[in-house]
N, C-alpha and C positions, 0 to 999 in steps of 0.2 A: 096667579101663583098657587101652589099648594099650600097649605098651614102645616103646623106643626102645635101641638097643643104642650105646653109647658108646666102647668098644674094641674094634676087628676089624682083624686084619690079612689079607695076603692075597700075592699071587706078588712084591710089590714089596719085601716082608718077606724077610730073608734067612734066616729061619727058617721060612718058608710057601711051600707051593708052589702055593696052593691060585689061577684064576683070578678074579678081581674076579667078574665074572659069575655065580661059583658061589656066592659066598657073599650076591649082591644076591640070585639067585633063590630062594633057599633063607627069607633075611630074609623074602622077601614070601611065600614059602609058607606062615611061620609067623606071618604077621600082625603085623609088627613094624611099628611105624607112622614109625620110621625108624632109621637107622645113621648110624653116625660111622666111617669108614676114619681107621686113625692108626698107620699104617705106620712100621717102626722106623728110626731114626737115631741110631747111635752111634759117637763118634769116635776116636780114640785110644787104641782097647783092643790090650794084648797079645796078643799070638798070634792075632789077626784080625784080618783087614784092614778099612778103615771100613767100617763099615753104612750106608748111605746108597741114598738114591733117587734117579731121576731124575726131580725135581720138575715137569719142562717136562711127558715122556712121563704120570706118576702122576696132576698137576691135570689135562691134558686127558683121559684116561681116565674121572678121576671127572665131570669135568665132560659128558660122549659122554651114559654113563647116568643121572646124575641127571636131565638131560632126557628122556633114550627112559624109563624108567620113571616121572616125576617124577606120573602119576596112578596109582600102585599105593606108593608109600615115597619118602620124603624121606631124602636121600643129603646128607650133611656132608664137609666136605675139612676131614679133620686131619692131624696125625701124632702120632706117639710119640718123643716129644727125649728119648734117654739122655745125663742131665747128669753135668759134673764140673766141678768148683774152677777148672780150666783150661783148658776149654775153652768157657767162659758164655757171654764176649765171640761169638765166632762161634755160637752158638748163639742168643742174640739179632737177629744179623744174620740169618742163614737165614729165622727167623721174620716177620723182620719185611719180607724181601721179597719172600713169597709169601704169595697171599691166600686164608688161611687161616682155618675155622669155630674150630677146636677145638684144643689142644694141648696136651699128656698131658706132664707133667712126670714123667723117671723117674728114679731109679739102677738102671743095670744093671752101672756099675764104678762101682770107687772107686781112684785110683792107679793107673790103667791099669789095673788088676785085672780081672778076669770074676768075677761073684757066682756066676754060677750051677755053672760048671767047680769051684768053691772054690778057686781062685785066691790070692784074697781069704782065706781062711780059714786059708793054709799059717803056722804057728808063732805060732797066736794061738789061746788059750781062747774057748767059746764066749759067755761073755759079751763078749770084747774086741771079737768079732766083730761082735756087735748094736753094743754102745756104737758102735763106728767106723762102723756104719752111722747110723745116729742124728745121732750127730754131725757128718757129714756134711753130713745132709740138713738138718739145723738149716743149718750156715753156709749153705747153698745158696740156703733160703727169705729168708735174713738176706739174699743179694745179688742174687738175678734174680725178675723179677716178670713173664716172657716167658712165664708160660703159663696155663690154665686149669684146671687138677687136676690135682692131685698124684696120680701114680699107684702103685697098688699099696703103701700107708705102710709096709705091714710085712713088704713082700718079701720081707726075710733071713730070715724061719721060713722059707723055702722049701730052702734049701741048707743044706749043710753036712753031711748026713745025721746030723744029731745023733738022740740016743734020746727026748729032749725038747725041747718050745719052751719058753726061757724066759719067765716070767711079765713081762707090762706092766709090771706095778707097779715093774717094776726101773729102769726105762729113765722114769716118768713124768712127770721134772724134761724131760728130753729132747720128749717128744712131746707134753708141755703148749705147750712154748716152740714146738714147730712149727706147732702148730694156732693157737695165738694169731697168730702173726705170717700165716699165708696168710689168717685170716679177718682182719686188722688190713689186707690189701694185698688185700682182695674178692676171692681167688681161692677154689676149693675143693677137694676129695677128692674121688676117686672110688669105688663098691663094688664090687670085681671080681671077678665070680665065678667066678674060676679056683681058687679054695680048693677048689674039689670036684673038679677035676680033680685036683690035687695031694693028696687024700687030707688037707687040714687039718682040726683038729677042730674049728675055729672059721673063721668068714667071712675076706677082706681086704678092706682092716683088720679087726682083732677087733669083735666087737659093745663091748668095752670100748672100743677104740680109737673108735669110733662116738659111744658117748654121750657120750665126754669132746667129742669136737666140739661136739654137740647141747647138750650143757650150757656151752661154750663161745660158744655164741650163733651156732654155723657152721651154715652155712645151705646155701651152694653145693653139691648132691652131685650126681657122674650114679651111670648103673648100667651097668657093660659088661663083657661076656663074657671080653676076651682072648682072641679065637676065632682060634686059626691054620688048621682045616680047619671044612665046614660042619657038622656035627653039632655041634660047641662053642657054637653059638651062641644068645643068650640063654639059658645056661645055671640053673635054677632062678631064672627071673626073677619068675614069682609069690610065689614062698617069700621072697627078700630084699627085696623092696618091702613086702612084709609085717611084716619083719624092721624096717625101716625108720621104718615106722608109728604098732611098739611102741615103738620107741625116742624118737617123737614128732616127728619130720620130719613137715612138711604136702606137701611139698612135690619134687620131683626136676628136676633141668635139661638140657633143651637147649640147645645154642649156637649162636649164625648168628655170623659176621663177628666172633668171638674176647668176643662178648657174652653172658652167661647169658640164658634165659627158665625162670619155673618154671612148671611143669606140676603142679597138685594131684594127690597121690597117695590 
């Protein structure tokens, strides 16, 4: 099958520096049968000023190339919405008055916090850590229905520099309730294969995290990179749709105009 890459960011990203151009040519070097841009936006975090784009400059850019390549890769207008409890309200608005394929539900704070600086993590055990992540995201899926996968479910193994990830099983009242309610409100997850970049020893979400979806009756998944420079992209995209398979997915998504389509895998 062809892939489709569902997270990329790129210069409009405040953590990438990388030209739009470089990472669409690279896409079509490696036969990717298309992309999703989903550039980051986050608001009200400490110690950095907002993340945000310039929606007008960012759609017309995507929209230049989608046309000039549009008979070599099919080119999607997402982004990447870093949520919080307090900032939903405006994050719905944003969404909903740009015309938008794709939108990547994230935590990248919690409490103004930054996850990834460990912020978040300063005078708290690392299970509190997880829990307060979790339960976050719980209330979060419980109030906004402004996107189309969930990104990255299990982010917080990423930070904290702990010596170990703690096990699912601990958290699984937690991530039961989350998966039921995004497939109760037709949205989905996503598989993002930045676990290898990050040295995890397991996917994100975990393959457990996976099957409780699939056994769950969830259905929605895409598959995306999380590419900030070109080499990241479609990172072991054979091996996780394969991953995928075994787990018993028929199927993977693309989205036009903020709608699923599945694609048999």
């Amino acid at each position: 099958m062809s892939y489709s890459d569902y997270h990329m960011h790129c210069h409009y990203s405040a953590d990438s520096t990388t030209p739009m151009i470089d990472m669409i040519k690279k896409s079509i070097e490696l036969g990717l049968k298309e992309i999703c841009f989903t550039d980051h936006i986050d608001y009200d975090v400490l110690g950095n000023p907002n993340v945000k784009i310039d929606y007008d400059k960012y759609l017309e850019e995507l929209e230049f190339y989608k046309n000039k390549y549009s008979n070599k890769i099919s080119i999607k207008k997402g982004i990447e919405m870093g949520l919080q409890s307090h900032i939903l309200e405006q994050c719905s608005k944003e969404i909903h008055e740009h015309d938008l394929d794709f939108v990547i539900g994230s935590i990248h704070t919690i409490d103004r916090f930054e996850l990834c600086t460990g912020d978040f993590h300063k005078g708290k055990t690392q299970f509190e850590v997880y829990e307060g992540y979790y339960k976050t995201l719980l209330n979060i899926v419980n109030s906004f229905i402004d996107y189309s996968v969930l990104g990255h479910v299990d982010l917080i193994k990423r930070y904290g520099n702990y010596d170990t990830i703690l096990d699912d099983s601990l958290f699984n009242d937690y991530l039961e309730s989350i998966l039921k309610k995004v497939i109760e409100n037709g949205k989905g997850i996503e598989l993002n294969t930045s676990s290898f970049k990050y040295k995890l020893p397991d996917l994100t979400p975990s393959t457990n995290i996976l099957k409780m979806y699939k056994h769950l009756g969830g259905e929605i998944i895409t598959v995306g990179s999380d590419s900030h420079i070109t080499s990241q992209i479609a990172t072991e995209f054979p091996y996780v749709h394969d991953v995928l398979r075994e787990i018993g997915f028929k199927y993977v998504c693309r989205f036009n105009k903020m709608k699923p389509e599945f694609i048999k895998l």
